[in-house]
PDB file of N, CA, C, O and CB in Angstrom:
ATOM      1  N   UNK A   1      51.476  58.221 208.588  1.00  0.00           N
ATOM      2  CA  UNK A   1      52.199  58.295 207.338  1.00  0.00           C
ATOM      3  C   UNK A   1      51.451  59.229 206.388  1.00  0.00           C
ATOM      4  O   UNK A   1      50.226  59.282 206.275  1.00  0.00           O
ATOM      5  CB  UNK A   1      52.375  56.886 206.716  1.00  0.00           C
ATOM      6  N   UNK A   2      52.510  60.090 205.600  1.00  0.00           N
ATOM      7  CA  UNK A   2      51.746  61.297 205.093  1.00  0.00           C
ATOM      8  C   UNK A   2      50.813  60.543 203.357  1.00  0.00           C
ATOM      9  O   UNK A   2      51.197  59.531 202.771  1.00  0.00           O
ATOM     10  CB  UNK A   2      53.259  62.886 204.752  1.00  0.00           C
ATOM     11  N   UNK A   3      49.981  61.148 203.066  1.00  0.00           N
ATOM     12  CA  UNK A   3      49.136  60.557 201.912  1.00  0.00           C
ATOM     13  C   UNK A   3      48.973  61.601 200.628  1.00  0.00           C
ATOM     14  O   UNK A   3      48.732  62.707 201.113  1.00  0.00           O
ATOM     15  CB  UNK A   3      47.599  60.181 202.521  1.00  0.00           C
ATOM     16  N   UNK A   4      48.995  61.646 199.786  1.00  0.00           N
ATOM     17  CA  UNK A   4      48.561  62.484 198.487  1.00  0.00           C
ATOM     18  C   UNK A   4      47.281  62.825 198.695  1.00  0.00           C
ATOM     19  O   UNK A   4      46.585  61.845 198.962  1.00  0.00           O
ATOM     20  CB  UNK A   4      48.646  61.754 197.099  1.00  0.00           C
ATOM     21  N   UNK A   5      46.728  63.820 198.673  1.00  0.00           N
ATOM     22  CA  UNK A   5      45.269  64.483 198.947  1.00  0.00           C
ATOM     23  C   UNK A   5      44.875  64.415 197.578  1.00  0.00           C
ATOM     24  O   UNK A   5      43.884  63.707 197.395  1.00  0.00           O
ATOM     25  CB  UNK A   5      45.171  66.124 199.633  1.00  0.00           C
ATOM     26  N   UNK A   6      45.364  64.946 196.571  1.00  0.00           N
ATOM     27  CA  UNK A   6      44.723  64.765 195.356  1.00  0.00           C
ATOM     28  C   UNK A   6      45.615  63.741 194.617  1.00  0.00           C
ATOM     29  O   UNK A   6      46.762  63.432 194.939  1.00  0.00           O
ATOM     30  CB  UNK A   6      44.524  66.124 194.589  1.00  0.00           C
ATOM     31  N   UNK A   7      44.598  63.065 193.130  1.00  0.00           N
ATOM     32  CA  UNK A   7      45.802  62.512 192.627  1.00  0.00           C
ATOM     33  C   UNK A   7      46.057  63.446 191.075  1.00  0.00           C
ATOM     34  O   UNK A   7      45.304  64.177 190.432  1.00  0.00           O
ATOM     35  CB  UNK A   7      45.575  60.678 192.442  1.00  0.00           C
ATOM     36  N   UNK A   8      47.373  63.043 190.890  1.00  0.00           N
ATOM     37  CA  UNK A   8      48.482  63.415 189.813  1.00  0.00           C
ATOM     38  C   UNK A   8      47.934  63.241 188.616  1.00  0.00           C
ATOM     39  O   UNK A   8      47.923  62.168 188.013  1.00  0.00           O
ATOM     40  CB  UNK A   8      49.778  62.603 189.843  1.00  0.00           C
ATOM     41  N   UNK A   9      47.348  64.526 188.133  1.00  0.00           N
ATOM     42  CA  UNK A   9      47.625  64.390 187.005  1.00  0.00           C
ATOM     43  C   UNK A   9      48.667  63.882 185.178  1.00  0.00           C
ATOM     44  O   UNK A   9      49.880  63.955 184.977  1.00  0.00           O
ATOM     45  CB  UNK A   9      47.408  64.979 187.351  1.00  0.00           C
ATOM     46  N   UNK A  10      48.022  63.613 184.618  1.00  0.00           N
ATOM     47  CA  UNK A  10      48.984  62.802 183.784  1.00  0.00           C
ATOM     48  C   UNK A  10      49.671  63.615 183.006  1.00  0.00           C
ATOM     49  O   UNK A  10      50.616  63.035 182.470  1.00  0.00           O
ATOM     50  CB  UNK A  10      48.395  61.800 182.949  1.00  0.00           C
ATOM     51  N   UNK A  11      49.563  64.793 182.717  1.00  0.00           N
ATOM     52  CA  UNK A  11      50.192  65.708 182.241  1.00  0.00           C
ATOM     53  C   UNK A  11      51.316  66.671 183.054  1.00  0.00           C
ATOM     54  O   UNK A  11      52.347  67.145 182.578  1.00  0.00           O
ATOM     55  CB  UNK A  11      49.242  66.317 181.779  1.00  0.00           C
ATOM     56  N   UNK A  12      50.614  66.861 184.918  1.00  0.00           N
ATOM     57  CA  UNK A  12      52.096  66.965 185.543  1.00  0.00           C
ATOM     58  C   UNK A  12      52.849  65.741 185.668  1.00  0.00           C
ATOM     59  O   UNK A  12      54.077  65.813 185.647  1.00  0.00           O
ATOM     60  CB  UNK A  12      52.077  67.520 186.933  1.00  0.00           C
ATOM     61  N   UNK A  13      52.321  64.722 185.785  1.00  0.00           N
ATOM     62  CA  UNK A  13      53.436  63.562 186.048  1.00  0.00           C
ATOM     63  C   UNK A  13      54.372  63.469 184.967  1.00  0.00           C
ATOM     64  O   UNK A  13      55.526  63.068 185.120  1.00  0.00           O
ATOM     65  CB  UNK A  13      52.820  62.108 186.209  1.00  0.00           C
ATOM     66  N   UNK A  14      53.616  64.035 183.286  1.00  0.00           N
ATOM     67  CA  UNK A  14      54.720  63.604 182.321  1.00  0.00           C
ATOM     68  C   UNK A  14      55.786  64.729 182.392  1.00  0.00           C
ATOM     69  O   UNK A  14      56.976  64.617 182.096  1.00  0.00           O
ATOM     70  CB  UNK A  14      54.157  63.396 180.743  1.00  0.00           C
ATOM     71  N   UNK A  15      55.035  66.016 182.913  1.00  0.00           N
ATOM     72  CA  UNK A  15      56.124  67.187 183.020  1.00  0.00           C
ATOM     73  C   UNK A  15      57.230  67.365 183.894  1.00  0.00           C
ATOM     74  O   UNK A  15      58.218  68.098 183.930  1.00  0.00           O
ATOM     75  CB  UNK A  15      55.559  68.240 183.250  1.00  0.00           C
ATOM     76  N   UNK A  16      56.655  66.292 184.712  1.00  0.00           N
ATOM     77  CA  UNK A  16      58.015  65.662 185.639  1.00  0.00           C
ATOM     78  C   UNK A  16      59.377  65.451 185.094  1.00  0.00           C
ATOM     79  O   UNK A  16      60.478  66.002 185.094  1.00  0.00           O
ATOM     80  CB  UNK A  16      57.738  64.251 186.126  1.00  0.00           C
ATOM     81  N   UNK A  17      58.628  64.115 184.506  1.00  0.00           N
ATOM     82  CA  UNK A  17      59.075  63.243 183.569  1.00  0.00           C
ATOM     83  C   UNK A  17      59.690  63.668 182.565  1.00  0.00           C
ATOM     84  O   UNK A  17      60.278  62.658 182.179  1.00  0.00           O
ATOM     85  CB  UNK A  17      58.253  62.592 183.157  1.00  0.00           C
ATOM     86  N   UNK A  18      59.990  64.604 181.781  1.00  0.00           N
ATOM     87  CA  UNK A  18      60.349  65.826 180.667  1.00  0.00           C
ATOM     88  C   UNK A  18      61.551  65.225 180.659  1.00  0.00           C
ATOM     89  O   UNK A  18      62.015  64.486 179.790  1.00  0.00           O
ATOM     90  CB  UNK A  18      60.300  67.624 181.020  1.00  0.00           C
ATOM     91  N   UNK A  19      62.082  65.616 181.779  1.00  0.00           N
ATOM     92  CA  UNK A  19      63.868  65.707 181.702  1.00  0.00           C
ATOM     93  C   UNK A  19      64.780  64.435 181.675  1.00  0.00           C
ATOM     94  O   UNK A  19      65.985  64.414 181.424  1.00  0.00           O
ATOM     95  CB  UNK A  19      64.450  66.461 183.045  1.00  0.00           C
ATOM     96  N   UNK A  20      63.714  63.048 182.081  1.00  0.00           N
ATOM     97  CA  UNK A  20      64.313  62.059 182.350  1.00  0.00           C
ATOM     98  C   UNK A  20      64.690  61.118 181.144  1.00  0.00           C
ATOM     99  O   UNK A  20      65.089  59.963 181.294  1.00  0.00           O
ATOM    100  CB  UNK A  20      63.606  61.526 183.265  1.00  0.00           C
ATOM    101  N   UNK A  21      64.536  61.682 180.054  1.00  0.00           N
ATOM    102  CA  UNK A  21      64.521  60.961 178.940  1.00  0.00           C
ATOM    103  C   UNK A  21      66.218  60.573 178.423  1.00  0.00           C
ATOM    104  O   UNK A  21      67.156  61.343 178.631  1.00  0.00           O
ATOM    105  CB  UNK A  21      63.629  61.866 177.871  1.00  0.00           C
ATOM    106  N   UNK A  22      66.342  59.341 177.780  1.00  0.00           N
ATOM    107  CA  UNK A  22      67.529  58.799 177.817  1.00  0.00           C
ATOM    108  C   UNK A  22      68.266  59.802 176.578  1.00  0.00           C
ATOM    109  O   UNK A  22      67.477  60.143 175.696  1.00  0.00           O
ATOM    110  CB  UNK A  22      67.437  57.077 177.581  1.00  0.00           C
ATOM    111  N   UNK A  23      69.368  60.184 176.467  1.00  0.00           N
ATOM    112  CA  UNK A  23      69.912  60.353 174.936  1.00  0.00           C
ATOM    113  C   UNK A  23      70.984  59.454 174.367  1.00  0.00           C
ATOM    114  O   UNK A  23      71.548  58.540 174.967  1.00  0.00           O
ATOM    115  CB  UNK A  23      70.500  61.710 174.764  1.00  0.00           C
ATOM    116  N   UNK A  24      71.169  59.819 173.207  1.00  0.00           N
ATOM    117  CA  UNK A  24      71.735  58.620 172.622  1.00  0.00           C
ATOM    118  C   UNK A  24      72.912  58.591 172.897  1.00  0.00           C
ATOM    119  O   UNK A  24      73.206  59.597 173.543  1.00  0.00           O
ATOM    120  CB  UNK A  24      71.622  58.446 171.327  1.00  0.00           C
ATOM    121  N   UNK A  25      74.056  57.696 172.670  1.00  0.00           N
ATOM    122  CA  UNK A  25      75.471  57.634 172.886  1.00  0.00           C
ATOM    123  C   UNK A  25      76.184  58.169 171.807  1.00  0.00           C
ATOM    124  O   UNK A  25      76.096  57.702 170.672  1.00  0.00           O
ATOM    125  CB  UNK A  25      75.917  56.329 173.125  1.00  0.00           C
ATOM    126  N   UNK A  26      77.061  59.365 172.179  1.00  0.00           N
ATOM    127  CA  UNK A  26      77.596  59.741 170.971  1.00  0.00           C
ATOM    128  C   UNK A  26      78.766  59.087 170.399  1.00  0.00           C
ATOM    129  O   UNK A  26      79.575  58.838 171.293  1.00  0.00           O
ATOM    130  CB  UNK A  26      77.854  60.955 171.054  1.00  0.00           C
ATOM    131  N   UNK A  27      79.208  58.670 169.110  1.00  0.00           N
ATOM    132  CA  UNK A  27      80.202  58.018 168.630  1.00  0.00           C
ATOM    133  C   UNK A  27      80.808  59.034 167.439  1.00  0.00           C
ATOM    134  O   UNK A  27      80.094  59.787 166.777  1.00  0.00           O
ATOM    135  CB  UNK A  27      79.702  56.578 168.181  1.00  0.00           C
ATOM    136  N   UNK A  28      82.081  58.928 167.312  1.00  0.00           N
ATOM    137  CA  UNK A  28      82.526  59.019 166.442  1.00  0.00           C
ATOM    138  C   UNK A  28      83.253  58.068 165.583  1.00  0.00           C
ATOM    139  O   UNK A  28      83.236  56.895 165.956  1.00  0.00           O
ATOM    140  CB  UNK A  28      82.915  59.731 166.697  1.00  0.00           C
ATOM    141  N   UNK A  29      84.006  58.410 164.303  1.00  0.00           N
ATOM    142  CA  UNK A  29      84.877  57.256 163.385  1.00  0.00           C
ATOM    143  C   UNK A  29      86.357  57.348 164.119  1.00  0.00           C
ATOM    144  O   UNK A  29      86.816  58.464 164.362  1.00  0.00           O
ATOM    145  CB  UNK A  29      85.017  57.714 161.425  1.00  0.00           C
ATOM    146  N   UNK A  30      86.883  56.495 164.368  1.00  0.00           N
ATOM    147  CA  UNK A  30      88.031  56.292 164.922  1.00  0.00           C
ATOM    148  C   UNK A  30      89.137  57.031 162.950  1.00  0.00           C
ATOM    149  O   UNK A  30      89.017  56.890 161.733  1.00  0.00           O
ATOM    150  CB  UNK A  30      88.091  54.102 165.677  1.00  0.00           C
ATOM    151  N   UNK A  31      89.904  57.638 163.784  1.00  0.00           N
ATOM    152  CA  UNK A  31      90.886  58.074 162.456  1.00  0.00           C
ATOM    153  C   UNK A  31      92.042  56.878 161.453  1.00  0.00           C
ATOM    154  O   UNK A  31      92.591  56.894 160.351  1.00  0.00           O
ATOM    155  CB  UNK A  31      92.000  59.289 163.222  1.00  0.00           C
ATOM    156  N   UNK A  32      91.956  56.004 162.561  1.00  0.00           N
ATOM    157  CA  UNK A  32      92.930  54.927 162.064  1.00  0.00           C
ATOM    158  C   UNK A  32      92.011  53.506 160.974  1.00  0.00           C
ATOM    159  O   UNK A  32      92.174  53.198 159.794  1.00  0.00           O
ATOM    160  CB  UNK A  32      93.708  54.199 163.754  1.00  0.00           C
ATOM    161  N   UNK A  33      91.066  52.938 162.048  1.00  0.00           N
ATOM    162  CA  UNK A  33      89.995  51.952 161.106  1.00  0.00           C
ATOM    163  C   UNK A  33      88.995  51.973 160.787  1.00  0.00           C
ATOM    164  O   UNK A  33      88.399  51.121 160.130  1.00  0.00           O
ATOM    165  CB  UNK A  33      89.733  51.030 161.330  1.00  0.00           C
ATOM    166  N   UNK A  34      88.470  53.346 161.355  1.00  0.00           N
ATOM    167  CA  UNK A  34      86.751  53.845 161.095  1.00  0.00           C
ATOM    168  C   UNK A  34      86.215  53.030 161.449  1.00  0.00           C
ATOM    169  O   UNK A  34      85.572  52.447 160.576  1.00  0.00           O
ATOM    170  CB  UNK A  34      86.084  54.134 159.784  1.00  0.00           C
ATOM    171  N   UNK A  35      86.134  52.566 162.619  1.00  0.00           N
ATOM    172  CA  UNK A  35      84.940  51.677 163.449  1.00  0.00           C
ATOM    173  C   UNK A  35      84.654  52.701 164.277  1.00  0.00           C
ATOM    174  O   UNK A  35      85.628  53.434 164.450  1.00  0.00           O
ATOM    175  CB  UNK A  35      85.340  50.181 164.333  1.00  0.00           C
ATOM    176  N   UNK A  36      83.513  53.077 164.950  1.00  0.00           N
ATOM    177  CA  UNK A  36      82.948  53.708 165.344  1.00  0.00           C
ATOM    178  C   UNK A  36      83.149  53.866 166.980  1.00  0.00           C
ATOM    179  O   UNK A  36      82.972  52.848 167.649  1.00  0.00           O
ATOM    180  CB  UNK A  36      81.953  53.396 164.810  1.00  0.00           C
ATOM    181  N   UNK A  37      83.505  55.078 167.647  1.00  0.00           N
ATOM    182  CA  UNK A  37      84.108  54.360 168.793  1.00  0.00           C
ATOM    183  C   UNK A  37      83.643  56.077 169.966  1.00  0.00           C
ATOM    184  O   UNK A  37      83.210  57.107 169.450  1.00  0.00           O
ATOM    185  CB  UNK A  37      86.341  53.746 168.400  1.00  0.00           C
ATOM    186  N   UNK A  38      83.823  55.963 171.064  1.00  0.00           N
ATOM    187  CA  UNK A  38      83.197  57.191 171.771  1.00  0.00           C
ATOM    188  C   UNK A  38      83.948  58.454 171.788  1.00  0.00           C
ATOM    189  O   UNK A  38      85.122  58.218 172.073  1.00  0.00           O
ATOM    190  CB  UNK A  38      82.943  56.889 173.162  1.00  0.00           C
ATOM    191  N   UNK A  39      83.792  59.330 171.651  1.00  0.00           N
ATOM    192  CA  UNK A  39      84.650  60.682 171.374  1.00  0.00           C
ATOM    193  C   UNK A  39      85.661  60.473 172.447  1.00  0.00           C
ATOM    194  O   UNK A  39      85.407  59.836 173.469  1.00  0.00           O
ATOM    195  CB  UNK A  39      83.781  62.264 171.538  1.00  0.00           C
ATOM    196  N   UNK A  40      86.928  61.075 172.168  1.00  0.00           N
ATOM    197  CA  UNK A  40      88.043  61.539 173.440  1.00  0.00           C
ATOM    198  C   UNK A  40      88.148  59.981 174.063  1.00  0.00           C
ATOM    199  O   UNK A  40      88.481  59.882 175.244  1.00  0.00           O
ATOM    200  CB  UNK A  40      87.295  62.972 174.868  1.00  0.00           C
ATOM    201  N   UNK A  41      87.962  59.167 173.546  1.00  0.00           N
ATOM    202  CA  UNK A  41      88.400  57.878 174.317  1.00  0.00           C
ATOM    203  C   UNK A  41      89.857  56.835 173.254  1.00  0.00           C
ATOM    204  O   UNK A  41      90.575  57.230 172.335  1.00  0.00           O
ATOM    205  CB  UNK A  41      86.593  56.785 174.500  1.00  0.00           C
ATOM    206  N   UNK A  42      89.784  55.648 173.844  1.00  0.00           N
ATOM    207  CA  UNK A  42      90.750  55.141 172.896  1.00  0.00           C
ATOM    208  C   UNK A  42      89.944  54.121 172.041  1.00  0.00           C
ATOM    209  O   UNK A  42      88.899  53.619 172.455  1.00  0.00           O
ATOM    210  CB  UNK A  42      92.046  54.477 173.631  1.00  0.00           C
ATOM    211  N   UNK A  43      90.286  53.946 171.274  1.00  0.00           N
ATOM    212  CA  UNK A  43      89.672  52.960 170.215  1.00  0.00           C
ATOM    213  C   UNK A  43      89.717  51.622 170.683  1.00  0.00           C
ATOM    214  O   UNK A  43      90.894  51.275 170.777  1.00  0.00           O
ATOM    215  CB  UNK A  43      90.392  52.983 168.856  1.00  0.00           C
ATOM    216  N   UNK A  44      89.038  50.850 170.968  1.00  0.00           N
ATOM    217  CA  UNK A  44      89.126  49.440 171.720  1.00  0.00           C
ATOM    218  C   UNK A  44      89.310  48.524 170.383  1.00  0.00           C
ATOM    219  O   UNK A  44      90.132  47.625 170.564  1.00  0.00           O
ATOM    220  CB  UNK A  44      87.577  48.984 172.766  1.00  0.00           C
ATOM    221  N   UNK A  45      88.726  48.550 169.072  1.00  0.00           N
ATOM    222  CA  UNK A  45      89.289  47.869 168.034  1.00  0.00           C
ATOM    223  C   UNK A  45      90.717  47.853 167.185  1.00  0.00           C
ATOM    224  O   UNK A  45      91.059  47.047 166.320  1.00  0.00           O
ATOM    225  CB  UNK A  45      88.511  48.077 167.342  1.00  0.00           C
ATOM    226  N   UNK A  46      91.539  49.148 167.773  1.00  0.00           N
ATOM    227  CA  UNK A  46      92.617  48.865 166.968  1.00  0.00           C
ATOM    228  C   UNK A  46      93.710  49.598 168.155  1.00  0.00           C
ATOM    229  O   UNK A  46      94.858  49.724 167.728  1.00  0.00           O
ATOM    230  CB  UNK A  46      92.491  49.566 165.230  1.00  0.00           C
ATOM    231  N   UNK A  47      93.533  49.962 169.220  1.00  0.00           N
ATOM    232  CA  UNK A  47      94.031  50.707 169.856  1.00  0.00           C
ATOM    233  C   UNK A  47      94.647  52.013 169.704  1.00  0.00           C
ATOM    234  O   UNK A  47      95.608  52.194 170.452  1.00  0.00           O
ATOM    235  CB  UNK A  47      94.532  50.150 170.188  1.00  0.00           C
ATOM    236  N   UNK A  48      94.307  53.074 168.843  1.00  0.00           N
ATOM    237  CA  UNK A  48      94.826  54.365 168.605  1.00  0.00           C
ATOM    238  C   UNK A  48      93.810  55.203 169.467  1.00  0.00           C
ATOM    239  O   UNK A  48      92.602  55.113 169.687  1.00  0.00           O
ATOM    240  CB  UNK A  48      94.905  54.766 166.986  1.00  0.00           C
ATOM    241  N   UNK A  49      95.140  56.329 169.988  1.00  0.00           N
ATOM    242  CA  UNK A  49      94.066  57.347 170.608  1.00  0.00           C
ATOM    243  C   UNK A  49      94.405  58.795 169.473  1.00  0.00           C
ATOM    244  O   UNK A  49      95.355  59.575 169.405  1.00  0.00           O
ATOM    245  CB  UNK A  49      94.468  57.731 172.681  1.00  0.00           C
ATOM    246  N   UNK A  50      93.738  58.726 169.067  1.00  0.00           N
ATOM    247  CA  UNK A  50      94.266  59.552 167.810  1.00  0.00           C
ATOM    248  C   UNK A  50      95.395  59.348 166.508  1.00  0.00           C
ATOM    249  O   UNK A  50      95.319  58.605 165.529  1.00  0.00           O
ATOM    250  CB  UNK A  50      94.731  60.557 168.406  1.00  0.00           C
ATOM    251  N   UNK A  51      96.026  59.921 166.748  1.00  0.00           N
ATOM    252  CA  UNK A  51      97.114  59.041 165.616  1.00  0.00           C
ATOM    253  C   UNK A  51      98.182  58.216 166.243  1.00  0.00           C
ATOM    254  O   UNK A  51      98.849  57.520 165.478  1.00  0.00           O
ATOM    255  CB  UNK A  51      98.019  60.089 164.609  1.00  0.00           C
ATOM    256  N   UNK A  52      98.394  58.192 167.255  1.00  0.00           N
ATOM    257  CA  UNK A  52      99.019  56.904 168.471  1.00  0.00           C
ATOM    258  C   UNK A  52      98.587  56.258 168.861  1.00  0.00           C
ATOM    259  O   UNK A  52      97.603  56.284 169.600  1.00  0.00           O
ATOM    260  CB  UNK A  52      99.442  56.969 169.510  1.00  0.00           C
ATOM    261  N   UNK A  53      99.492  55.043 168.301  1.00  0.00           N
ATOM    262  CA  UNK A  53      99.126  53.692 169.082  1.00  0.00           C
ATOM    263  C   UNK A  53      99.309  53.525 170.593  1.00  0.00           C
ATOM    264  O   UNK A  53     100.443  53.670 171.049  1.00  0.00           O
ATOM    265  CB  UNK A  53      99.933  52.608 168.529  1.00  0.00           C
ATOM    266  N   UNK A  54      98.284  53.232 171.411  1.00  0.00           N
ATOM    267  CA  UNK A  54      98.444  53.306 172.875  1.00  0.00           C
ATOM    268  C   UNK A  54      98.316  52.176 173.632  1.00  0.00           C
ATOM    269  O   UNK A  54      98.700  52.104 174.799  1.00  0.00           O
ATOM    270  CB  UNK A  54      97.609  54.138 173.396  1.00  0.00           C
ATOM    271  N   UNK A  55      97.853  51.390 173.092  1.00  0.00           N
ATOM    272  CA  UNK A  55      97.827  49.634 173.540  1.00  0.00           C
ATOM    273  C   UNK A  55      97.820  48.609 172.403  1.00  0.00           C
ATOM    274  O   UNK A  55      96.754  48.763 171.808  1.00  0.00           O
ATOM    275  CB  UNK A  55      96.384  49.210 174.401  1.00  0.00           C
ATOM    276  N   UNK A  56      98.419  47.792 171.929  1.00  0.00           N
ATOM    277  CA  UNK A  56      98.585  46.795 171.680  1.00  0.00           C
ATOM    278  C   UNK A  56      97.168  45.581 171.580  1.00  0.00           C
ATOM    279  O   UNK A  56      96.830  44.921 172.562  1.00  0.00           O
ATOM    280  CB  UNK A  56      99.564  46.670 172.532  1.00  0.00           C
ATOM    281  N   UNK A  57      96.349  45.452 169.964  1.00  0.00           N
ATOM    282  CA  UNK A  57      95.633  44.978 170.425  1.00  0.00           C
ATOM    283  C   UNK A  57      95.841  43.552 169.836  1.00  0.00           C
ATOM    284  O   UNK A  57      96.739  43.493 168.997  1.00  0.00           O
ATOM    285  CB  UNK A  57      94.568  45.669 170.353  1.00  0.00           C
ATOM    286  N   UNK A  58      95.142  42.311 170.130  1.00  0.00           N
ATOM    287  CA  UNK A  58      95.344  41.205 169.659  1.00  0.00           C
ATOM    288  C   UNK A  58      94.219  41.063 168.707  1.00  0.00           C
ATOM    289  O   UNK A  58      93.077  41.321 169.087  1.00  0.00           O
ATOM    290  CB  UNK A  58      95.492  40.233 170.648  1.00  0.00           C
ATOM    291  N   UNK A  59      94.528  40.555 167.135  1.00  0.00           N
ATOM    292  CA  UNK A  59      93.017  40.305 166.489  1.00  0.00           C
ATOM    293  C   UNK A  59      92.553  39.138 166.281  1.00  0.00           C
ATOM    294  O   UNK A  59      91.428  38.998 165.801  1.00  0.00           O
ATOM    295  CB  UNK A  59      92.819  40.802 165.275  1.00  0.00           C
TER     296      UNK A  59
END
Protein backbone atom coordinates (compact mmCIF):
# COMPACT_ATOMS: atom_id res chain seq x y z
CA UNK A 1 0.00 0.00 0.00
CA UNK A 2 1.36 3.27 -1.31
CA UNK A 3 2.57 5.86 1.75
CA UNK A 4 3.27 9.77 1.75
CA UNK A 5 7.13 10.14 1.77
CA UNK A 6 6.98 13.53 3.09
CA UNK A 7 4.41 15.11 5.23
CA UNK A 8 1.97 18.07 4.11
CA UNK A 9 2.59 21.02 4.78
CA UNK A 10 -0.01 23.33 6.43
CA UNK A 11 0.04 25.93 4.08
CA UNK A 12 -0.28 23.44 0.95
CA UNK A 13 -2.96 21.60 2.71
CA UNK A 14 -4.81 25.03 3.31
CA UNK A 15 -4.13 25.86 -0.46
CA UNK A 16 -5.93 22.86 -1.18
CA UNK A 17 -8.43 23.77 0.86
CA UNK A 18 -8.87 27.48 -0.79
CA UNK A 19 -11.71 26.51 -2.91
CA UNK A 20 -13.71 24.43 -0.54
CA UNK A 21 -15.13 27.10 1.40
CA UNK A 22 -18.96 27.27 1.89
CA UNK A 23 -20.85 30.55 0.44
CA UNK A 24 -23.71 31.97 1.64
CA UNK A 25 -27.31 31.35 0.35
CA UNK A 26 -28.51 33.97 -1.73
CA UNK A 27 -32.04 35.42 -0.95
CA UNK A 28 -34.00 37.85 -2.18
CA UNK A 29 -37.48 39.93 -0.97
CA UNK A 30 -40.31 38.16 -2.42
CA UNK A 31 -42.40 41.16 -4.44
CA UNK A 32 -45.74 40.25 -2.93
CA UNK A 33 -44.87 39.89 1.25
CA UNK A 34 -41.20 40.65 1.49
CA UNK A 35 -40.21 37.61 3.30
CA UNK A 36 -37.14 36.69 2.11
CA UNK A 37 -37.10 33.81 -0.21
CA UNK A 38 -34.34 32.24 -2.97
CA UNK A 39 -33.97 34.03 -6.31
CA UNK A 40 -36.02 32.52 -9.48
CA UNK A 41 -37.90 30.23 -7.13
CA UNK A 42 -41.52 30.43 -5.74
CA UNK A 43 -42.21 31.98 -2.55
CA UNK A 44 -43.13 29.17 -0.05
CA UNK A 45 -44.79 31.90 2.37
CA UNK A 46 -47.37 33.30 0.22
CA UNK A 47 -47.08 31.42 -2.96
CA UNK A 48 -46.26 34.06 -5.78
CA UNK A 49 -43.75 33.44 -8.39
CA UNK A 50 -43.45 36.89 -9.23
CA UNK A 51 -46.57 38.70 -9.56
CA UNK A 52 -48.63 35.24 -9.90
CA UNK A 53 -50.14 33.37 -7.68
CA UNK A 54 -48.95 29.75 -8.35
CA UNK A 55 -50.06 27.64 -5.41
CA UNK A 56 -52.46 28.19 -2.95
CA UNK A 57 -51.08 28.58 0.45
CA UNK A 58 -52.82 27.74 3.79
CA UNK A 59 -51.93 30.25 6.82
Amino acid sequence: MALPKKKISRARRGTRRAHQALSPVATVSCPNCNEPKRPHRLCLSCGHYGEKQVIEVDY
